[in-house]
C-alpha positions as CSV (number, residue, x, y, z in Angstrom):
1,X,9.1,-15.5,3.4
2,X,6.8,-13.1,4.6
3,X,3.7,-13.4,6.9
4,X,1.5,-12.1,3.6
5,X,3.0,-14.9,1.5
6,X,1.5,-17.6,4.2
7,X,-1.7,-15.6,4.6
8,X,-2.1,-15.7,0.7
9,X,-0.9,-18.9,-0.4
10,X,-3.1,-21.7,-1.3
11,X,-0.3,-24.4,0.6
12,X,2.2,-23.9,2.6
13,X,4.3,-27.0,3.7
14,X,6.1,-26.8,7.2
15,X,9.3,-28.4,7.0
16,X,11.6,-29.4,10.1
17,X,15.0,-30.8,10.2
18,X,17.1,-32.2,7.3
19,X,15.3,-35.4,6.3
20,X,11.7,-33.5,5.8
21,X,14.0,-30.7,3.7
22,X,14.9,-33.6,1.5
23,X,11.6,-35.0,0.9
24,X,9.8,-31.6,-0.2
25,X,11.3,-31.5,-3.7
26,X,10.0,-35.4,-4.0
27,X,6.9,-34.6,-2.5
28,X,6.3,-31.2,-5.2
29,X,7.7,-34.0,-8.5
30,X,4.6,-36.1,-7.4
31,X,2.1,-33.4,-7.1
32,X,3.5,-31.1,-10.1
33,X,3.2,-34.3,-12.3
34,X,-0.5,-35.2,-11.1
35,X,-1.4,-31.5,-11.6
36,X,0.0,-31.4,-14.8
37,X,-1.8,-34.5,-15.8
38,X,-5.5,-33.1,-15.3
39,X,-4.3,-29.9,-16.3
40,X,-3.4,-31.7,-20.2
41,X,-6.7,-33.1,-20.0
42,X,-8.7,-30.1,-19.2
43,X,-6.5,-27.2,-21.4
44,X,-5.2,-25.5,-18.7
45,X,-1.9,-23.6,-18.4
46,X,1.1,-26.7,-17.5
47,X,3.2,-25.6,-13.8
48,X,6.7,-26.0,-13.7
49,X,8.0,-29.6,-13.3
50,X,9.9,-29.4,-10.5
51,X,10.5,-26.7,-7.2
């Protein structure tokens, strides 16, 4: 990752340690599938399911 990719990005998730490394790909399900949700109901483009 590159300093430009932080400075750009909307999120960026600071992980540290094994246990918070395990919990991102939860953590991006949940969110992916509420995003996806409003984004059937207002005809915009779906974002991959998972990380």
């Amino acid at each position: 990752m590159t300093k430009s990719t932080l400075l750009f990005s909307k999120r960026i998730i600071l992980v540290e340690g094994i246990s918070e490394a395990m919990l991102i790909p939860s953590f991006a399900k949940i969110v992916l599938a509420e995003l996806n949700k409003s984004a059937l109901i207002n005809s915009r483009p779906l974002l991959p399911a998972s990380l």
